[in-house]
TORVOVEX-436641 format. One record per atom (N, C-alpha, C): z, y, x negated; residue number from 0; atom name. Coordinates in nm, 4 decimals. Example, Ala and Ser with C-alpha at 12.3 -4.5 7.8 and 13.67 -1.06 7.14 Angstrom:
# residues 2
+----------+----------+----------+-----+----+
|        w |        v |        u |   i | at |
+----------+----------+----------+-----+----+
|   0.7800 |  -0.5690 |  -1.3190 |   0 |  N |
|   0.7800 |  -0.4500 |  -1.2300 |   0 | CA |
|   0.7800 |  -0.3300 |  -1.3200 |   0 |  C |
|   0.7080 |  -0.2250 |  -1.2850 |   1 |  N |
|   0.7140 |  -0.1060 |  -1.3670 |   1 | CA |
|   0.7870 |   0.0030 |  -1.2900 |   1 |  C |
+----------+----------+----------+-----+----+
This chain:
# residues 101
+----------+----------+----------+-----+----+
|        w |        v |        u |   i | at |
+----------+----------+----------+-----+----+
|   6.4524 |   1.1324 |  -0.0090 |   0 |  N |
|   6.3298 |   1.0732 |   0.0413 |   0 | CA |
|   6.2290 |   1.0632 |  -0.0735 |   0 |  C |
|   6.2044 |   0.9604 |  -0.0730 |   1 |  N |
|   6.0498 |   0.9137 |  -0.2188 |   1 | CA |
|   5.9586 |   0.9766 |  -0.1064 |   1 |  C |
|   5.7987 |   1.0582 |  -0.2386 |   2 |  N |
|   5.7278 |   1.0723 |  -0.1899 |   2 | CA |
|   5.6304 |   0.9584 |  -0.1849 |   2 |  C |
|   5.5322 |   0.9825 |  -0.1752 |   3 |  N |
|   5.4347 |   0.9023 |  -0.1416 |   3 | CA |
|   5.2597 |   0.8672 |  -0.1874 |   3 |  C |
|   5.2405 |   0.8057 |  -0.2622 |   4 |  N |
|   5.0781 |   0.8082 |  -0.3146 |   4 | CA |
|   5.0189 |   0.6803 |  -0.2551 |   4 |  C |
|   4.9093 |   0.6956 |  -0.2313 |   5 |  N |
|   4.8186 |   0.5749 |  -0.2050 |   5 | CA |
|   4.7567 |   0.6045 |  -0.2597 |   5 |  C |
|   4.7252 |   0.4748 |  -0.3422 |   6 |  N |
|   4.6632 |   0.4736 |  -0.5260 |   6 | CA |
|   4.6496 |   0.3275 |  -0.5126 |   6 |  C |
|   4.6906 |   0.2758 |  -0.3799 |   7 |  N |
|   4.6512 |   0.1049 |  -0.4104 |   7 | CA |
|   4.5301 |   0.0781 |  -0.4243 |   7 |  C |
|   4.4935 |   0.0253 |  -0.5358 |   8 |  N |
|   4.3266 |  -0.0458 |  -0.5347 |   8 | CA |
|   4.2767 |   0.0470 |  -0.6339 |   8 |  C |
|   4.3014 |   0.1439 |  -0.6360 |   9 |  N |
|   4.1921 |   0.2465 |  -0.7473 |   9 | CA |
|   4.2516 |   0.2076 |  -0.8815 |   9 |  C |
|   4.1339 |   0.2620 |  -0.9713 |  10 |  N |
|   4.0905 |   0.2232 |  -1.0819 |  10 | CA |
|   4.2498 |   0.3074 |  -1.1675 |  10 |  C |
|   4.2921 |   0.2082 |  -1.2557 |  11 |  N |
|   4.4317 |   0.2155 |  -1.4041 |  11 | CA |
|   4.3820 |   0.2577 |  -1.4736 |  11 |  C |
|   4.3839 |   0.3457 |  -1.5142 |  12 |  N |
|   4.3330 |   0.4154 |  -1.6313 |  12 | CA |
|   4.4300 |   0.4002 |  -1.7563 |  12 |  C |
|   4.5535 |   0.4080 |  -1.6791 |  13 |  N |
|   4.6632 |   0.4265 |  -1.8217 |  13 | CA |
|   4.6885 |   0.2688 |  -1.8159 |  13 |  C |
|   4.5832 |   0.1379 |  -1.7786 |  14 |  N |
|   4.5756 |   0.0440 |  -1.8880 |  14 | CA |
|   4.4894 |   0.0181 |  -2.0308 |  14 |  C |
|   4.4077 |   0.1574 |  -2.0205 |  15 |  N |
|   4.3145 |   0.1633 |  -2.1594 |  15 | CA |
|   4.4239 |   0.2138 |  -2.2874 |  15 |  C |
|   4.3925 |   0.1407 |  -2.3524 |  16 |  N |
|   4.5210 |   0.2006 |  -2.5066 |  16 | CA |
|   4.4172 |   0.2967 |  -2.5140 |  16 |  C |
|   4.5470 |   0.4698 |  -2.5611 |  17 |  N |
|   4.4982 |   0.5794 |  -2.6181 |  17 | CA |
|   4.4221 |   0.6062 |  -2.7108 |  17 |  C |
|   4.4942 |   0.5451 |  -2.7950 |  18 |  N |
|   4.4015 |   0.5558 |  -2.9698 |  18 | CA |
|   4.2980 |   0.4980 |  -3.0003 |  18 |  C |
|   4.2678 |   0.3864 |  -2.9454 |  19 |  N |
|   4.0926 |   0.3532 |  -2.9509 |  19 | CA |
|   3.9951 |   0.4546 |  -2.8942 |  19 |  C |
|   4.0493 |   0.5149 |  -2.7606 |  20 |  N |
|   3.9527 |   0.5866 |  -2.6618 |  20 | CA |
|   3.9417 |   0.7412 |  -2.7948 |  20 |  C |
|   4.0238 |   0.7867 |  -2.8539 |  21 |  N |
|   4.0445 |   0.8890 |  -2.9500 |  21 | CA |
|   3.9552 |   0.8967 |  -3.0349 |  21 |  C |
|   3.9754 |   0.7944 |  -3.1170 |  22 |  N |
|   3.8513 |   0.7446 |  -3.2109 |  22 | CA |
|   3.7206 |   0.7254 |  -3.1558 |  22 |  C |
|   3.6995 |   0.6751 |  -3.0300 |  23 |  N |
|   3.5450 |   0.6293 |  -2.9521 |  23 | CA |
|   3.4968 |   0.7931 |  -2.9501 |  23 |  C |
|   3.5859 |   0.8836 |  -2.9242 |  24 |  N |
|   3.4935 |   1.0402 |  -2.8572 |  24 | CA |
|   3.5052 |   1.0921 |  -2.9875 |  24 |  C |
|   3.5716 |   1.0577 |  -3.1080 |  25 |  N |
|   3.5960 |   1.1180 |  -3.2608 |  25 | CA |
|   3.4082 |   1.0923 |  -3.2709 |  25 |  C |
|   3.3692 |   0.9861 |  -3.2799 |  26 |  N |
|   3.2262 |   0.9110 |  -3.2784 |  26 | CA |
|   3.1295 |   0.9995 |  -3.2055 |  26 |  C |
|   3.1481 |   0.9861 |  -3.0952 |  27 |  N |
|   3.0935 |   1.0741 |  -3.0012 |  27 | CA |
|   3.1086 |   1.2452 |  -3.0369 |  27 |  C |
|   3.1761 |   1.3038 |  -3.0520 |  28 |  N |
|   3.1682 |   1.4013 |  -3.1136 |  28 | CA |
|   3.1079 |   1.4502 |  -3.2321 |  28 |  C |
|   3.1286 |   1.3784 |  -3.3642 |  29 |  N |
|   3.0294 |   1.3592 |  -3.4345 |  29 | CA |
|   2.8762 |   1.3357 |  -3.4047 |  29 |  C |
|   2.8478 |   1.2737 |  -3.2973 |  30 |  N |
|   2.6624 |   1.2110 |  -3.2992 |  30 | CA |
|   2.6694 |   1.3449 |  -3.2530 |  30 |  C |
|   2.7182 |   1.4323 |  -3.1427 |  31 |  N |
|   2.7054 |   1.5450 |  -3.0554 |  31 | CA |
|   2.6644 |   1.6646 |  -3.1790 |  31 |  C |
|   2.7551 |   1.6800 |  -3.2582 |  32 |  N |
|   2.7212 |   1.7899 |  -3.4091 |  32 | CA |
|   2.6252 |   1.7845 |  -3.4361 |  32 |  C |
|   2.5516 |   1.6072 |  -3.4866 |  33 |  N |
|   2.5078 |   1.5667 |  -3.5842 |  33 | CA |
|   2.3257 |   1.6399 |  -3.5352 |  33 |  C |
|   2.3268 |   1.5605 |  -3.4189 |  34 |  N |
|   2.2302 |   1.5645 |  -3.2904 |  34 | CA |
|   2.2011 |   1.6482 |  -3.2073 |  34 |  C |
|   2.2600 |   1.6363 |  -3.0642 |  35 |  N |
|   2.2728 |   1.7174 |  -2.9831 |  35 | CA |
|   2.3514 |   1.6629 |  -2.8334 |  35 |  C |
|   2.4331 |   1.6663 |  -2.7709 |  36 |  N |
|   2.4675 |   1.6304 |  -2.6835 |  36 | CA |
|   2.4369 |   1.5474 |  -2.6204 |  36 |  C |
|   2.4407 |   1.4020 |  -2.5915 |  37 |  N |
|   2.3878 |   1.3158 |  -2.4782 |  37 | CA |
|   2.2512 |   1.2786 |  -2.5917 |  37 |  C |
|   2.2270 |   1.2691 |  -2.6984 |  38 |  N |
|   2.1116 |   1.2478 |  -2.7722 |  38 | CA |
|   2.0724 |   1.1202 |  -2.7428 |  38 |  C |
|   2.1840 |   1.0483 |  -2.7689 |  39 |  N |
|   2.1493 |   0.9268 |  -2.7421 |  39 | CA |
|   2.1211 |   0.8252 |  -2.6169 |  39 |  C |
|   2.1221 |   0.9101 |  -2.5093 |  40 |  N |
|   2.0579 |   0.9022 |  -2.4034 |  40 | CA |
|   1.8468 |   0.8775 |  -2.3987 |  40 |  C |
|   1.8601 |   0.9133 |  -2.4935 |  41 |  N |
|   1.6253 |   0.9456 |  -2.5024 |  41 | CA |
|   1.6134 |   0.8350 |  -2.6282 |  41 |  C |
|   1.6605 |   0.7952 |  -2.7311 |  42 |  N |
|   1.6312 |   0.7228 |  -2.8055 |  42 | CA |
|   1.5757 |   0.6014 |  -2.7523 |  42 |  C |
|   1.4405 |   0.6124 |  -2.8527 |  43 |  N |
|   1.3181 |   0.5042 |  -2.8013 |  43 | CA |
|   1.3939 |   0.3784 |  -2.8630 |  43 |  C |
|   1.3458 |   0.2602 |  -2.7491 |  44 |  N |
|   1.3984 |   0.1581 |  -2.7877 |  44 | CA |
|   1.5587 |   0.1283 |  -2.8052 |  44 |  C |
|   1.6126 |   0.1954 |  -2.7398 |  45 |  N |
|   1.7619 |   0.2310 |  -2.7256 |  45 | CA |
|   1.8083 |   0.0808 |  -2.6897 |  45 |  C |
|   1.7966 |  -0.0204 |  -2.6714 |  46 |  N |
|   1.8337 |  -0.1443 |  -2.6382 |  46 | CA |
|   1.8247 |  -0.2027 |  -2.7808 |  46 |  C |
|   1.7153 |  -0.2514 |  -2.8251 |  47 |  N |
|   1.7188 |  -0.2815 |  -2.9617 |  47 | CA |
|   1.8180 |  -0.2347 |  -3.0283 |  47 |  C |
|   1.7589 |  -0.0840 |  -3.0696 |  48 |  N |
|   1.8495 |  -0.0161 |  -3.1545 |  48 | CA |
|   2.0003 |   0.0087 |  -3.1125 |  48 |  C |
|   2.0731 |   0.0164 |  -3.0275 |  49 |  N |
|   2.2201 |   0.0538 |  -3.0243 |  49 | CA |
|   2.2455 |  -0.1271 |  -3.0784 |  49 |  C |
|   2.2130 |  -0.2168 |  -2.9761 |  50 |  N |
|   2.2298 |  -0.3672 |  -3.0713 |  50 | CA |
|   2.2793 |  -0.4154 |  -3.1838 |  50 |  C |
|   2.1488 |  -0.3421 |  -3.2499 |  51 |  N |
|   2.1188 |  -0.3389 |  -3.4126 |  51 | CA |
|   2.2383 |  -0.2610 |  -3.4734 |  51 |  C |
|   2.3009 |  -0.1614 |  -3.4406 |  52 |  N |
|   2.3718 |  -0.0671 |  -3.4720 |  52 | CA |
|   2.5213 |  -0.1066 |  -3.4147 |  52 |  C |
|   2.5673 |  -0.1166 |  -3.3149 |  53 |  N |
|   2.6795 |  -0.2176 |  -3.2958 |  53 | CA |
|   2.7158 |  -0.3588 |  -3.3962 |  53 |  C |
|   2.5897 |  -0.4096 |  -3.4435 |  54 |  N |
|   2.6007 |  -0.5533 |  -3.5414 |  54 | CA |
|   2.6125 |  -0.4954 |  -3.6493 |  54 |  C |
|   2.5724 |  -0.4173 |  -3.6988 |  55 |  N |
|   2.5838 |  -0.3424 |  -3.8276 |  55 | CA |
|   2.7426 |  -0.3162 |  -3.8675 |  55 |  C |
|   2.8254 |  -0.2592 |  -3.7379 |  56 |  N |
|   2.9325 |  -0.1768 |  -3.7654 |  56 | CA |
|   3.0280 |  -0.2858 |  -3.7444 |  56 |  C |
|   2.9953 |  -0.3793 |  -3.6737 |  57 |  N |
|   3.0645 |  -0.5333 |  -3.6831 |  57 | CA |
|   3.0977 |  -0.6240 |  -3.7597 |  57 |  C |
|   2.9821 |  -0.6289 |  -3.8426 |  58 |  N |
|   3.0045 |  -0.6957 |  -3.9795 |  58 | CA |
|   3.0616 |  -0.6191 |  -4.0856 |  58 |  C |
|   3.0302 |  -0.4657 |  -4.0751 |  59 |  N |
|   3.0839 |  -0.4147 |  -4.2037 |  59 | CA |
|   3.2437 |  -0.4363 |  -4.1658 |  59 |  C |
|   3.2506 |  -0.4092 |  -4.0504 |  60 |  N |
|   3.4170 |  -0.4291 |  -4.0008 |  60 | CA |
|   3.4649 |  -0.5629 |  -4.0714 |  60 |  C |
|   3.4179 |  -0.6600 |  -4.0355 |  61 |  N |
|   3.4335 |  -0.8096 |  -4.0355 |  61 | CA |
|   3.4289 |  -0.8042 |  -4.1925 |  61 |  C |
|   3.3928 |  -0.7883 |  -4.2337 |  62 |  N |
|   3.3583 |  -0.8315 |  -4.4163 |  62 | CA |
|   3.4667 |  -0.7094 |  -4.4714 |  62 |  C |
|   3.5540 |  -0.6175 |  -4.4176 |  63 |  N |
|   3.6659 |  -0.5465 |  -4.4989 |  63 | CA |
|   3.6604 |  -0.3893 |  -4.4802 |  63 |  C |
|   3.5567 |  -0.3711 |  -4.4713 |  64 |  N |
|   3.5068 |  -0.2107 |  -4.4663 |  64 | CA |
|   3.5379 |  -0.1393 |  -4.3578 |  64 |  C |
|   3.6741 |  -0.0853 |  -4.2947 |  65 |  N |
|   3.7255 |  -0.0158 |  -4.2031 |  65 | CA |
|   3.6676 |   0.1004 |  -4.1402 |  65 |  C |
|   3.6234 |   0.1862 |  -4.2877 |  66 |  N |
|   3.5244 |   0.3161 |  -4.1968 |  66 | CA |
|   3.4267 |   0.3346 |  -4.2219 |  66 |  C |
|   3.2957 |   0.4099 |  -4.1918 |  67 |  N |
|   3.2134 |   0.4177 |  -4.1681 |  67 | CA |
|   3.1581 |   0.5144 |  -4.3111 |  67 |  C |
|   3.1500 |   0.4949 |  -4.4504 |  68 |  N |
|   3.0691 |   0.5973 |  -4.5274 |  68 | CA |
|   3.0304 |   0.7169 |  -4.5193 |  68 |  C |
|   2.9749 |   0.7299 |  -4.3997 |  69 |  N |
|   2.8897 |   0.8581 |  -4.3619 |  69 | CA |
|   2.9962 |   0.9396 |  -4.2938 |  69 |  C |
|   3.0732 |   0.8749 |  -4.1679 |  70 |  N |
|   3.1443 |   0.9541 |  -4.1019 |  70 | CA |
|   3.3115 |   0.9824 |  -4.1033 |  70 |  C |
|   3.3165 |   0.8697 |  -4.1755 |  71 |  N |
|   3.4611 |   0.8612 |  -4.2454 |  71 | CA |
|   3.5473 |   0.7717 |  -4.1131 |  71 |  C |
|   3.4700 |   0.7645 |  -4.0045 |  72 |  N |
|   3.5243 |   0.6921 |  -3.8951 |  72 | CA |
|   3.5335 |   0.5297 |  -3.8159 |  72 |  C |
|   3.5882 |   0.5008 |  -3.8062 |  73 |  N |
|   3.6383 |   0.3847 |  -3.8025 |  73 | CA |
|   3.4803 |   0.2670 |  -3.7203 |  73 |  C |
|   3.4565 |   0.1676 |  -3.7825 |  74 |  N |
|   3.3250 |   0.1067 |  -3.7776 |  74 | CA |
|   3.3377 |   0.0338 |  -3.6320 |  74 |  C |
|   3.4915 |   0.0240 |  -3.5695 |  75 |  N |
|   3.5216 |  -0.0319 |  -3.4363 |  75 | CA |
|   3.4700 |   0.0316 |  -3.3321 |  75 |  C |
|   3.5103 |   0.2059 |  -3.3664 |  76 |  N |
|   3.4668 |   0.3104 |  -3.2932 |  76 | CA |
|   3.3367 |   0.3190 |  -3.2603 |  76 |  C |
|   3.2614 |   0.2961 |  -3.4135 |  77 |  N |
|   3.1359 |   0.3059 |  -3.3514 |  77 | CA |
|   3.0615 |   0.2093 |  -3.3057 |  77 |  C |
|   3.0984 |   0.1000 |  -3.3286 |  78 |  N |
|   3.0683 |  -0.0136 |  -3.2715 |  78 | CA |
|   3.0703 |   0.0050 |  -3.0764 |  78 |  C |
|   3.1752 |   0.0237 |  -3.0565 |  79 |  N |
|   3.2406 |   0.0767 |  -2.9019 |  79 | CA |
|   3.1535 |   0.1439 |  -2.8528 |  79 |  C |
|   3.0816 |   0.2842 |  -2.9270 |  80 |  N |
|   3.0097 |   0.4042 |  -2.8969 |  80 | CA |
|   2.8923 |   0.3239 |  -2.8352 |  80 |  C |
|   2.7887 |   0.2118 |  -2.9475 |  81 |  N |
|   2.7098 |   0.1549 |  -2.9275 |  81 | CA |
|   2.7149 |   0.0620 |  -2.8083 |  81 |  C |
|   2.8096 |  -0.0481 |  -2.7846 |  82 |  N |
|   2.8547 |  -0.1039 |  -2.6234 |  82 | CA |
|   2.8218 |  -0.0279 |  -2.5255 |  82 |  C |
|   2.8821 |   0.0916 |  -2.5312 |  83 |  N |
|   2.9355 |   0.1711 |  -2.4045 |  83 | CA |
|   2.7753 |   0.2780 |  -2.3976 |  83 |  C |
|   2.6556 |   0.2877 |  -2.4930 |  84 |  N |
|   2.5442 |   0.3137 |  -2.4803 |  84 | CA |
|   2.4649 |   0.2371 |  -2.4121 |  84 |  C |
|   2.4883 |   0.0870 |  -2.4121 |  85 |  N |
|   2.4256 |  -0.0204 |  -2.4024 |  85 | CA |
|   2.4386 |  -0.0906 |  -2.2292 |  85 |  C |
|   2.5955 |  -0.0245 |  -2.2084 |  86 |  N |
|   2.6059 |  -0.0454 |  -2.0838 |  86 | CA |
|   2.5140 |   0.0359 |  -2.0194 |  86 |  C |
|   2.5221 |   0.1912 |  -2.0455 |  87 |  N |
|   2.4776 |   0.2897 |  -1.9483 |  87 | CA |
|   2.3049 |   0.2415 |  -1.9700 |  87 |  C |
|   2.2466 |   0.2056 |  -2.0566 |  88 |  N |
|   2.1195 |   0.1425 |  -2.0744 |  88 | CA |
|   2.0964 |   0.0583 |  -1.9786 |  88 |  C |
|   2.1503 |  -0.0446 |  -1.9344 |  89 |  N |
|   2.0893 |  -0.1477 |  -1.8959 |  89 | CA |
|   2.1468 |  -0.1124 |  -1.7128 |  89 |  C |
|   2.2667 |  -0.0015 |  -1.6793 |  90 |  N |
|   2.2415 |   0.0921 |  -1.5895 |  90 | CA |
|   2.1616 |   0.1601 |  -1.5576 |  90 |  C |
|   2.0627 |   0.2272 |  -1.6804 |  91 |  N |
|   1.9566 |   0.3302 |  -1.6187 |  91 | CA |
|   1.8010 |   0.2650 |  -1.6805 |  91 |  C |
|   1.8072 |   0.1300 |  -1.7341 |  92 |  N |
|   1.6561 |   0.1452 |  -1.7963 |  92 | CA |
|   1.5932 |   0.0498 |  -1.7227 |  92 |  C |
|   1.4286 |   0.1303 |  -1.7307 |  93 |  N |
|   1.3213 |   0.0555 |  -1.6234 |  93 | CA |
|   1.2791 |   0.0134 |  -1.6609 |  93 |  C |
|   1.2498 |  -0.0477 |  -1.8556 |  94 |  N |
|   1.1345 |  -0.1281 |  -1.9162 |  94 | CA |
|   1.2778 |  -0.2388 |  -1.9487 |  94 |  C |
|   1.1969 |  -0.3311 |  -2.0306 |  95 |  N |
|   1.2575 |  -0.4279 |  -2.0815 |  95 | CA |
|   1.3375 |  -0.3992 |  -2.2739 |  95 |  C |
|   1.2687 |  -0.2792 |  -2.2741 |  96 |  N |
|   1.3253 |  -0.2780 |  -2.4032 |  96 | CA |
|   1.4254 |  -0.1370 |  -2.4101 |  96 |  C |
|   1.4988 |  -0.0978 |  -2.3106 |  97 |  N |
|   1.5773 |  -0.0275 |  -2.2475 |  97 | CA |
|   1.5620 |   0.1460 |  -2.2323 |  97 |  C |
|   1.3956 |   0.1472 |  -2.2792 |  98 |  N |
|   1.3444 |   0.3455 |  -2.2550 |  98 | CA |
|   1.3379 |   0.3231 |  -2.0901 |  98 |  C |
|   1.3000 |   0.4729 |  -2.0402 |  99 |  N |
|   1.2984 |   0.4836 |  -1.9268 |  99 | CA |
|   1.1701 |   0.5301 |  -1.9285 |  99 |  C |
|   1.0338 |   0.4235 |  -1.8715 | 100 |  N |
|   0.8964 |   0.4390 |  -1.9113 | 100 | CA |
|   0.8626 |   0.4474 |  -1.7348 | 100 |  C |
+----------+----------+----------+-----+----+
C-alpha cells in the first residue's frame, strides 16, 4: 500500500537551485557579522539604496568582475540579497522612499 501526502497546490521549494540560495545566506551572513542581524531592515532610504546597490553588483557582474572585493562573494549573490530586501520593502514600507515613517 503507497502512503499518502496532500501537498497538491503548496508551495516547491525543491524547484529553487541549491547553490544560488547558499551563496544568497553566504551574503546574508556576512551583512549579519558585519552589522547586526536583520540590519538591513532600518536602513534610511532603503528603496533607493538597496537599488543603487543591486545596480552596482550588476554591472560589476556584467563588465567581468565575479566577486565582490570586500567580501570575496559572488556580486550575483549580492545583487539577490538586495532584490529580496527590496521585495520585503515595498511589503512593509509606508513612505514613498521605502523607511517606515
Amino acid at each position: 500500500m503507497k502512503g499518502i501526502k496532500h501537498d497538491a497546490g503548496k508551495p516547491r521549494f525543491s524547484l529553487l537551485p541549491t547553490k544560488p540560495l547558499w551563496d544568497i545566506i553566504s551574503v546574508l551572513e556576512y551583512g549579519a557579522k558585519k552589522y547586526e542581524v536583520d540590519n538591513w531592515q532600518r536602513v534610511p532610504d532603503a528603496r533607493t539604496r538597496y537599488f543603487d546597490a543591486a545596480q552596482r553588483h550588476i554591472v560589476s557582474w556584467w563588465t567581468g568582475e565575479k566577486a565582490d572585493p570586500e567580501t570575496g562573494l559572488s556580486h550575483l549573490a549580492h545583487a539577490a540579497c538586495c532584490i529580496l530586501f527590496l521585495m520585503w520593502v515595498d511589503d512593509h514600507a509606508t513612505s514613498q522612499d521605502g523607511s517606515d515613517e
